[in-house]
C-alpha positions as CSV (number, residue, x, y, z in Angstrom):
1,X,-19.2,-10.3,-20.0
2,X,-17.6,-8.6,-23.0
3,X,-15.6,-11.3,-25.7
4,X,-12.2,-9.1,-26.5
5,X,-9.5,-10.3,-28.7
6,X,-6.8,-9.6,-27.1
7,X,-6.5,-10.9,-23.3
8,X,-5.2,-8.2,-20.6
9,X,-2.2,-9.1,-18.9
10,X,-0.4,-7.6,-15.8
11,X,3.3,-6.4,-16.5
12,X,5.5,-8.2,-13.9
13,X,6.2,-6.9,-10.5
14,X,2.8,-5.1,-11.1
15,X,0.7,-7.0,-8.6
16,X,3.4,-5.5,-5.9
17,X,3.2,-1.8,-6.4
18,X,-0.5,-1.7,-6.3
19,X,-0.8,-3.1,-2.7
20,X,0.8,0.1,-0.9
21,X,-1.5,1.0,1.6
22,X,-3.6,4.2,1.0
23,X,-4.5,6.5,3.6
24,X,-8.1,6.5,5.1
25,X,-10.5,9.2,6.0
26,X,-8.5,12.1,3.9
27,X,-10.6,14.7,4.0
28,X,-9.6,16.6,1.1
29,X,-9.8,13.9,-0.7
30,X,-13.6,13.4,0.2
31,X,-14.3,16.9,-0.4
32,X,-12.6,17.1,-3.8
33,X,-14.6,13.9,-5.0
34,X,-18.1,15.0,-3.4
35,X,-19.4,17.3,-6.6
36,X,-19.3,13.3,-8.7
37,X,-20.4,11.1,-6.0
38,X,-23.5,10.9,-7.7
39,X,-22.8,10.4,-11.3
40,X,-23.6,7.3,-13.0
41,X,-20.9,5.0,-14.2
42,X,-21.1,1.2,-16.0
43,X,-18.7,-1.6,-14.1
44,X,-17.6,-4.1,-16.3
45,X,-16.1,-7.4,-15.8
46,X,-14.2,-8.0,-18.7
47,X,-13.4,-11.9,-19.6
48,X,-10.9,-12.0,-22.5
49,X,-12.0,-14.4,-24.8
50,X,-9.0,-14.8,-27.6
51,X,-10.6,-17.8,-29.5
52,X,-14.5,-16.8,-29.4
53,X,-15.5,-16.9,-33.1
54,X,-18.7,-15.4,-34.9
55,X,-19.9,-18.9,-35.2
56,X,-19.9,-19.3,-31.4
57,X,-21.5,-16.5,-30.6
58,X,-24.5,-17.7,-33.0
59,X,-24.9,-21.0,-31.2
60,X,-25.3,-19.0,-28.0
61,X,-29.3,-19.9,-26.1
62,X,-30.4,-18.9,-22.9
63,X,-28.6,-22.0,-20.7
64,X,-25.5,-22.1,-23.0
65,X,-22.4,-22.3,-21.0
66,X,-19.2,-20.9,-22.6
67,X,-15.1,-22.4,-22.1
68,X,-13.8,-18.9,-21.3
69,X,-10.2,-21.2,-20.9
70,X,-9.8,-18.9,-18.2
71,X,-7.6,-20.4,-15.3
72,X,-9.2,-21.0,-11.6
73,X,-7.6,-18.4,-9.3
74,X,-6.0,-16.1,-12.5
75,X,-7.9,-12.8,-11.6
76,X,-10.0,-11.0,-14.3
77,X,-9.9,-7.3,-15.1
78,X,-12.4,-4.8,-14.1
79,X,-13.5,-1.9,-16.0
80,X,-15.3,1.4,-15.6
81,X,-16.3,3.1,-18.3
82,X,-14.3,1.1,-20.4
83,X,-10.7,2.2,-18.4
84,X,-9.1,-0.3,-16.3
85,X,-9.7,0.0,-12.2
86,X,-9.0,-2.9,-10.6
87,X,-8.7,-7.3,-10.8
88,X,-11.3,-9.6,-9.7
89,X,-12.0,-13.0,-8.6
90,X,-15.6,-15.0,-9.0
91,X,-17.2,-16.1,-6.1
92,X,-20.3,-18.3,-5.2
93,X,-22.5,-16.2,-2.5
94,X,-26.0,-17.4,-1.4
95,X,-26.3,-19.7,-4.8
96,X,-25.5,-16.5,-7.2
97,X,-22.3,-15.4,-9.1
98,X,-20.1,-12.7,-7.5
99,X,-17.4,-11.2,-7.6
100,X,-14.6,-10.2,-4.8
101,X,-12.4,-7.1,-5.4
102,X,-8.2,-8.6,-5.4
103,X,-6.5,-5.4,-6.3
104,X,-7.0,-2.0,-7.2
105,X,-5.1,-0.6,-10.6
């Protein structure tokens, strides 16, 4: 999880216009992606953290737990190659931490 300064927030009416279904199964589509399918890429889940200080991050040890003063159910941006793709939401599975795609960018 990356500390930012600067929290990243959805304009209004946002959430709406990104939940247009998209069409399955387009071929040309597939065919026009396939050359990059293979291509490495780093996923980020980005937690804003507006108040973390240097001091804080000094007093991290293995075991530390961190008030992100994030809110239950606000979902938190994901990131691909540093560019905005989508929102998620944490999720307990099997005893580990995951996390469940909301919405697409």
């Amino acid at each position: 999880m990356a500390a930012q300064a600067q929290a990243i927030e959805r304009p209004p009416g946002e959430a709406e216009a990104h939940k247009q279904p998209r069409p399955e199964g387009d071929a040309l589509a597939e065919e026009r992606w396939r050359p990059v399918l293979g291509l490495g890429c780093e996923l980020t889940v980005d937690l804003p953290m507006p108040n973390f200080k240097i001091a804080d991050l000094l007093k991290l040890r293995p075991g530390s737990v961190i008030d992100a003063h994030w809110r239950v159910g606000r979902d938190v941006p994901l990131c691909l190659n540093a560019t905005l793709i989508g929102w998620i939401e944490f999720e307990a599975v099997a005893g580990t931490l995951a996390v469940r795609l909301t919405e697409l960018a």
